[in-house]
C-alpha positions, 0 to 999 in steps of 0.5 A: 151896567151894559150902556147902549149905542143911544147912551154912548153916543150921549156920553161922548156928545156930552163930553164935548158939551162940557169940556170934560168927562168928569161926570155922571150920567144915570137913566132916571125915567122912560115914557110912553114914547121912545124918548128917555131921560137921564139926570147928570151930575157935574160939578155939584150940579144935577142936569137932565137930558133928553134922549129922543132919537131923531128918527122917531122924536122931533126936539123943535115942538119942545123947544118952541113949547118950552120957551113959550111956557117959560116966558108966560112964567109957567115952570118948565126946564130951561134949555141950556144945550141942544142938538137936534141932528142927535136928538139930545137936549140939557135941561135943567132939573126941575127935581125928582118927586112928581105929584104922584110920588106923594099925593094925599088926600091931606096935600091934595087941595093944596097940589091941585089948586097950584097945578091950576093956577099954572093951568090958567097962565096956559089958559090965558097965552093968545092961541093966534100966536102960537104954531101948534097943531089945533086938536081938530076932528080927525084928531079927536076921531083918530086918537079914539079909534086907538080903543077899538083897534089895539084894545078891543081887536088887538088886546082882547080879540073882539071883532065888532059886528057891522051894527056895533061899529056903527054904534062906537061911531055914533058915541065917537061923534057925539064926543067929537062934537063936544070937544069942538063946542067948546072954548078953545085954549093951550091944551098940555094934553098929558097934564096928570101927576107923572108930568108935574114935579113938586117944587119949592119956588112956581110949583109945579115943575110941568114936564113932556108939553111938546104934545100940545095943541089948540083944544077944549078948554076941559082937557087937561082938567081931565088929565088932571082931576081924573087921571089914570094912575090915581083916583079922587071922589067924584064930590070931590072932582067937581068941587075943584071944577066949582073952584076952577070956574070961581078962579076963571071969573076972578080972573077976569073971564067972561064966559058963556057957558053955565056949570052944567054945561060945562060938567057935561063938556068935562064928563064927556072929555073924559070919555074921549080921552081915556078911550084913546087912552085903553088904545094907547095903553094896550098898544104900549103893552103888545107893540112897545114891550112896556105890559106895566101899562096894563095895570093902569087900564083897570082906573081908565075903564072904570071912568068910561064907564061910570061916566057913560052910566050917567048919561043917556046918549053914551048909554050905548057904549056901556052896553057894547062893553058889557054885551062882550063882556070886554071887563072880564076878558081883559082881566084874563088878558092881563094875566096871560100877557103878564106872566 
């Protein structure tokens, strides 16, 4: 097997770390970003390291995060070696099943009322306290312009007339504002099936944190109930939201809000997001060589639009993606792009 230049430079590195070269060092996983993963093996020990080359990927928000998490209980890999200048880090191994590897429908109650109550430990650390960036509105704007530039112009090669650009701005506002209307909390931002591990002790293992902001409190629900690599009954996703407020009033919160309210916040969380999300995947395909990604925008449209089918205001959308047929046309895209 051909080791790069990044993978070499680990090996010697890790050398140093351990005082030896007696281990093993194996690629386990790539993300959307340029980091990647290895899992190491050293004296009947199993380690994972991070690879985020200093250039692209900055380890001090993950640092930060990780210890802030840890100490809130929530279970995240531990940091037993790090270099910054090299962008390397040793972590311990949370394990190799994700929630994704083997969710059904018989363990899915199960999985996700654990991943909520470590959702509620991220939901509870005081935000003054914490250094990270708020999700404001030129974030919330920004993420949502990925949708019309990578996946409507740059995937599908639409260009959106004055009037239609106008329109998107409009939805995109009302999205904002929704977001911003509501409590603000530690947001995970990619808190879905790929990033939780299922572990024996504190399940889950949660993973790929460094992204996190102060942000509504329906985020990572989003991320979580409607997430883009797999799909549950709507009956379903709105009884585990019941449950979620049932837990929050048990724990003591106090909130001035009432569930319509707050499925509406949640409905229109999801719009937001996985709009940034059709951009995010359609820019990994063309810009990043990952076309796999593809094959997860069929869910993540879907969403947008049974959701905007419900609602009056963001009616407007529905029709723009019909009126340019953008369903149909990716279909045909896929296929071009990947064959």
């Amino acid at each position: 097997m051909q080791v790069d230049e990044r993978e070499q430079l680990l090996i010697e590195w890790l050398q140093g770390v351990f005082e030896t070269d007696d281990f093993s060092c194996e690629e386990v996983s790539s993300d959307a970003s340029f980091r990647r993963y290895f899992r190491v093996f050293l004296d009947n020990k199993s380690f994972v390291v991070m690879d985020a080359p200093p250039e692209k990927e900055d380890c001090t928000s993950f640092i930060s995060i990780a210890i802030l998490l840890f100490e809130k209980g929530v279970n995240v890999p531990q940091i037993f070696h790090q270099s910054l200048d090299l962008g390397f880090l040793v972590l311990s191994d949370l394990g190799c099943e994700s929630y994704l590897d083997n969710l059904t429908q018989s363990v899915a109650d199960s999985r996700y009322n654990d991943a909520v109550q470590t959702l509620h430990k991220m939901h509870e650390l005081a935000l003054n306290d914490i250094d990270i960036p708020h999700y404001d509105l030129a974030s919330l704007q920004q993420e949502m312009n990925l949708f019309d530039e990578w996946f409507v112009k740059q995937l599908l090669g639409v260009e959106l007339s004055k009037q239609e650009q106008q329109v998107l701005a409009n939805i995109k506002n009302i999205l904002s504002q929704s977001a911003l209307e509501q409590p603000q909390v530690f947001v995970h931002r990619d808190y879905h099936s790929r990033n939780l591990i299922l572990t024996v002790e504190n399940n889950p293992g949660v993973i790929d944190f460094q992204d996190a902001v102060k942000g509504p409190i329906t985020y990572d629900l989003v991320s979580l109930y409607k997430d883009c690599y797999i799909a549950w009954p709507d009956e379903q996703i709105y009884a585990w939201l019941d449950s979620f407020l049932q837990q929050r009033k048990a724990r003591g919160r106090h909130d001035d809000f009432d569930k319509q309210r707050f499925y509406r916040w949640f409905d229109w969380m999801g719009v937001q997001r996985h709009l940034k999300v059709l951009g995010i995947f359609a820019r990994l395909a063309l810009r990043d060589g990952k076309p796999n990604y593809l094959n997860d925008i069929p869910q993540t449209l879907s969403y947008v639009m049974a959701v905007c089918r419900r609602y009056d205001a963001l009616l407007p959308l529905v029709e723009l993606i019909d009126r340019h047929d953008l369903v149909g046309k990716f279909e045909q895209q896929r296929q071009e792009v990947m064959t």
